[in-house]
Structures are given as structure tokens and as C-alpha cells.
C-alpha positions as CSV (number, residue, x, y, z in Angstrom):
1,X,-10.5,1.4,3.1
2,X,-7.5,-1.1,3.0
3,X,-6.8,-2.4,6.5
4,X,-5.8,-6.1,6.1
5,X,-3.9,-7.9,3.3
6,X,-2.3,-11.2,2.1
7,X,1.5,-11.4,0.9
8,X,1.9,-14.7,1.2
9,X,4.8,-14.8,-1.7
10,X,8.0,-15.3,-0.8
11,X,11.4,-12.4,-1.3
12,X,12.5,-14.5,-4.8
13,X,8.9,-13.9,-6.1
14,X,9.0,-10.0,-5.1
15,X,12.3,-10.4,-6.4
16,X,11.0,-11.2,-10.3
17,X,7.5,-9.2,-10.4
18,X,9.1,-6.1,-9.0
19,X,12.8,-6.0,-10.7
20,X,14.8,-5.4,-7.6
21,X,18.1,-7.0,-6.9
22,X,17.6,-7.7,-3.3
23,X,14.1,-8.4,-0.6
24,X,15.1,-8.2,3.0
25,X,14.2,-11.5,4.5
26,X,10.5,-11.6,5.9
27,X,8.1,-14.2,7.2
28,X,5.2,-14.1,4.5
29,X,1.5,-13.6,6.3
30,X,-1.7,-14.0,4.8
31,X,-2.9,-11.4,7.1
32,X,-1.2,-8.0,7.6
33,X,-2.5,-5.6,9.7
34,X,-1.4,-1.6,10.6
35,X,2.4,-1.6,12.5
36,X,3.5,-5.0,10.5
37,X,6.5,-4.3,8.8
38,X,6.0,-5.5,5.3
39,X,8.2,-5.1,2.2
40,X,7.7,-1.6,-0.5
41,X,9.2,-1.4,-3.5
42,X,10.4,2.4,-3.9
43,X,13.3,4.2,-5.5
44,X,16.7,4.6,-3.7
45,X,19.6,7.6,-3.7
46,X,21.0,6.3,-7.0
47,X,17.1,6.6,-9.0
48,X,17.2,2.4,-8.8
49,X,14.3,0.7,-7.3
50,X,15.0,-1.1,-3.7
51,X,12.6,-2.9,-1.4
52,X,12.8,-2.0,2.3
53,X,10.5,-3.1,5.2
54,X,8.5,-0.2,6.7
55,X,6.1,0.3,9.4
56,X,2.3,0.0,8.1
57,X,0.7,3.2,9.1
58,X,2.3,6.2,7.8
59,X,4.1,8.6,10.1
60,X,5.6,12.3,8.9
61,X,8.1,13.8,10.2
62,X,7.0,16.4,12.4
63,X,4.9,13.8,14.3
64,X,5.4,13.8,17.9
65,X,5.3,10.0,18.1
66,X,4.6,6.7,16.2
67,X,0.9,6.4,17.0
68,X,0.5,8.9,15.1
69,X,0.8,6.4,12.3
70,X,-2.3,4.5,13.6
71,X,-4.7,6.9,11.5
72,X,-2.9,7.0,8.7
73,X,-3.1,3.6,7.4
74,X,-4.8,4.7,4.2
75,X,-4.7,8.1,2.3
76,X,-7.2,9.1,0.3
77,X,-6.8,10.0,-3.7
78,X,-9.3,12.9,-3.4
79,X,-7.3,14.5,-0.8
80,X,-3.7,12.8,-0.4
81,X,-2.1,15.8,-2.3
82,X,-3.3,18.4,-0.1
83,X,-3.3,17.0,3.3
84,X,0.1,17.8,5.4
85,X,0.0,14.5,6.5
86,X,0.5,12.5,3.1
87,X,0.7,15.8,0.7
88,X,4.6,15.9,0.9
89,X,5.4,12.2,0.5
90,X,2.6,12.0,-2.2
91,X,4.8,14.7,-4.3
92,X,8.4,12.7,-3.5
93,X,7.8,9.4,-1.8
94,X,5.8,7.1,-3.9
95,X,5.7,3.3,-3.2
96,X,4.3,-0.3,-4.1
97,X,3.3,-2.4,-1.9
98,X,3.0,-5.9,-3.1
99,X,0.2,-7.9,-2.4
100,X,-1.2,-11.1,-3.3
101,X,-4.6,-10.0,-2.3
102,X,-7.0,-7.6,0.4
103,X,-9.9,-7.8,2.1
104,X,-13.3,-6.8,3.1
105,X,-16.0,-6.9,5.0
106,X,-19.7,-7.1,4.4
107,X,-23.0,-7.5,6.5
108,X,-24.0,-5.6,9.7
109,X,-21.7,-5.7,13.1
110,X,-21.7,-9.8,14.9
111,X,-22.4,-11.1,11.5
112,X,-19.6,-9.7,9.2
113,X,-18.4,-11.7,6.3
114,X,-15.0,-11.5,5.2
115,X,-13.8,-11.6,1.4
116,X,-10.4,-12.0,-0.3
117,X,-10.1,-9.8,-3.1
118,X,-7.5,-10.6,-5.8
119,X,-6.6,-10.0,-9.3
120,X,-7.5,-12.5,-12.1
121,X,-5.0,-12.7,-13.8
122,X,-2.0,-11.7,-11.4
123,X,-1.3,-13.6,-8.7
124,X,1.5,-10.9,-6.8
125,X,0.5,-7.0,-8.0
126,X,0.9,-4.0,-5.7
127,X,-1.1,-0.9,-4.1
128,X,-0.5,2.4,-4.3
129,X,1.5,3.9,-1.3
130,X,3.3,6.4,0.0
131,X,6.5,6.2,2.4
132,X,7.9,8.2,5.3
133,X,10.7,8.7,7.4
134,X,10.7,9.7,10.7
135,X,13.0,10.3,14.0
136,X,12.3,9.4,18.0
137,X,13.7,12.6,18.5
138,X,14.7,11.0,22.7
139,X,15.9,8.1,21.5
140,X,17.1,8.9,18.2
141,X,15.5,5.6,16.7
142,X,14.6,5.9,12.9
143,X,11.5,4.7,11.4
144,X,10.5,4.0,7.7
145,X,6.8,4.0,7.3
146,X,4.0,3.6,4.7
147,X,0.6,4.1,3.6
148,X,-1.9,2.6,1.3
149,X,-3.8,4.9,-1.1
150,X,-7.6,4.3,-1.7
151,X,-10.1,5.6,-4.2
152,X,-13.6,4.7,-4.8
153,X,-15.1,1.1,-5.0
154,X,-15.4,-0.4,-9.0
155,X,-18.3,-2.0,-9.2
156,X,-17.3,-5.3,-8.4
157,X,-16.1,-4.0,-4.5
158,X,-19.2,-1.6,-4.3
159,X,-21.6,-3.9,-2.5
160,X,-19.0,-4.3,-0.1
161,X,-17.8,-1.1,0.7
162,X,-17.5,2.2,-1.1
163,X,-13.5,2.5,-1.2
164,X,-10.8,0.1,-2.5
165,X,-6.8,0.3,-2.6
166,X,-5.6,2.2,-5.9
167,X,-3.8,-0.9,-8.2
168,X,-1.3,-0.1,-10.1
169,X,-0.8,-1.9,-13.3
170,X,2.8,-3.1,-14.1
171,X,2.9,-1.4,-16.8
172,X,2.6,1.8,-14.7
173,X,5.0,1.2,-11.8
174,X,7.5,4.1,-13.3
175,X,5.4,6.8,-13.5
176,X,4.4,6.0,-9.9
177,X,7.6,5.8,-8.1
178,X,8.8,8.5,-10.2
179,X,8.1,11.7,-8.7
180,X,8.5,14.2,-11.6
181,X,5.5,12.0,-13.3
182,X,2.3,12.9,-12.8
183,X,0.3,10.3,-11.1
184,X,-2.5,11.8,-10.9
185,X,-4.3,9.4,-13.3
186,X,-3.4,6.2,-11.9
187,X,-5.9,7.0,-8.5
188,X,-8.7,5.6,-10.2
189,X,-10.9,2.3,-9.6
190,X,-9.4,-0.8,-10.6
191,X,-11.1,-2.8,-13.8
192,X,-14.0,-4.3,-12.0
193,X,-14.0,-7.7,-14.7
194,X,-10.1,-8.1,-13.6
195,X,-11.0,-9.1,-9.6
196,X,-11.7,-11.9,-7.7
197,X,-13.6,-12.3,-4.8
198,X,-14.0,-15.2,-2.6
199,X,-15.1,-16.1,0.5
200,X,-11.9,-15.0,3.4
């Protein structure tokens, strides 16, 4: 589960970590929640990688209106190939979504503790997502939108909860976005000895 995250960085650092020549302006937030529109990284018509702001909470096409979105906030690696929600933009839509860190939750309901989770040794890396576009088909309006793909907890996230966003390396933002790749791999737990975790 991945349903709050911090991108406090600004458009210039996006900018550098992510190699695209323009970030539409955006007022970083230390806490994004489902129906923010928040930057992804993805490829454009010409195969060059763009950032666009999108709609947190994926919507397909043949959705009959945007709350459908409101369930689809996360995609699961186990399933996100197969399901005809996330199944078509898995195999042509790939995204990152950059991040400076997510949370969790732990303890029992009135007494939850909140924790940041970041990377050790990278202060801005990205999730795994998925992107969509979709049509109002009254009033025509056009909406980009995006998920965030989780897998199991590494062991580091496991007392908390037993899912975690997928992380993709840098090294491996190609063959996500790229949709003749297989990705397949990459929708694994993230290196429990390169997190964080601190008190949210």
C-alpha cells in the first residue's frame, strides 16, 4: 500500500535526477494524497522522456467517471498485468513518479504511528507507476492519470505493513518506461539495508 508521499523537491531538482528538459510548475508538498496532481516522468510521441502532472488515482478509459480512479491508487505487481484496469497501461504506459519519501502506518486504530520512509543514499528517487488517459465523454474534459505499483514489504517495511511501492533504481529507469522491455523483474522488494525510517 502507497497512499501518502513527500516530494518536497523543487521542478530544477526533477529536472537533473530525471533528465528531462522541462517540469511543469508545481507547489512541492510533503504530503500527497489520491486526486493531487503531482509530476511523472514518462515517455512522449517522439520516444523522449517528459514530465507531465497527472491525476493520483489511475483512471482507464472505458471508465464511466473519475471516481473511478479512487480505487486505483496502487496496482499490484502480482496482478497489474492481468487486471483490465492497469493490464493495458502496464504493457504501454509505464511511469516514475519521483518522490523524496512515503509513508506508513503502524499500531492498532486511535493509536497509529506514522513513519517516513526514504532511501539512504538518495534523497529524490521514484516509484513504479503506470499512466492513463481518459475522456468526460459530456463535457469532453481530458484527464491524465496515474498509479503507484506495490509489491511485498522487504524486511525493513515488514513490521509495518506487508506491501511497499516497487523502487526503481536509476539505473533501471529505461527498461521501465520502455514498453518493449520487460519489466517484469524490476516488481520486486527494495534493498531492505538501503531505507530509512523515521518517525512522520
Amino acid at each position: 500500500m502507497c497512499g501518502r508521499y513527500d516530494l518536497s523537491d523543487n521542478p530544477a531538482a526533477i529536472r537533473a535526477r530525471f533528465g528531462v528538459p522541462a517540469v511543469p510548475e508545481f507547489a512541492p508538498n510533503a504530503d500527497w494524497r489520491p486526486t493531487n496532481l503531482a509530476p511523472v516522468v514518462r515517455l512522449g510521441g517522439d520516444g523522449a522522456r517528459e514530465c507531465v502532472l497527472a491525476r493520483w488515482g489511475l483512471v482507464p478509459a472505458w471508465a464511466p467517471d473519475l471516481k473511478f480512479g479512487n480505487r486505483c491508487i496502487n496496482a499490484r505487481a502480482e496482478t497489474v498485468a492481468k487486471l483490465p484496469a492497469f493490464r493495458h497501461a502496464y504493457r504501454k504506459r509505464r511511469c516514475l513518479v519521483p518522490v523524496n519519501a512515503f509513508f506508513e502506518w503502524s499500531g492498532e486504530k486511535g493509536h497509529r504511528l506514522k513513519w517516513r520512509i526514504a532511501l539512504r543514499d538518495a534523497p529524490l528517487f521514484a516509484l513504479a507507476g503506470l499512466w492513463e488517459w481518459w475522456q468526460d465523454r459530456g463535457s469532453g474534459e481530458a484527464v491524465t492519470s496515474y498509479t503507484i505499483v506495490t509489491c511485498a514489504a522487504n524486511a525493513a517495511i515488514a513490521p509495518l505493513h506487508d506491501r511497499m511501492p516497487v523502487i526503481v533504481r536509476a539505473a533501471d529507469y529505461a527498461r521501465w518506461l520502455d514498453p518493449a522491455a520487460d519489466a517484469q523483474p524490476l516488481l520486486a522488494p527494495f534493498d531492505p539495508d538501503a531505507v530509512v525510517l523515521a518517525r512522520g
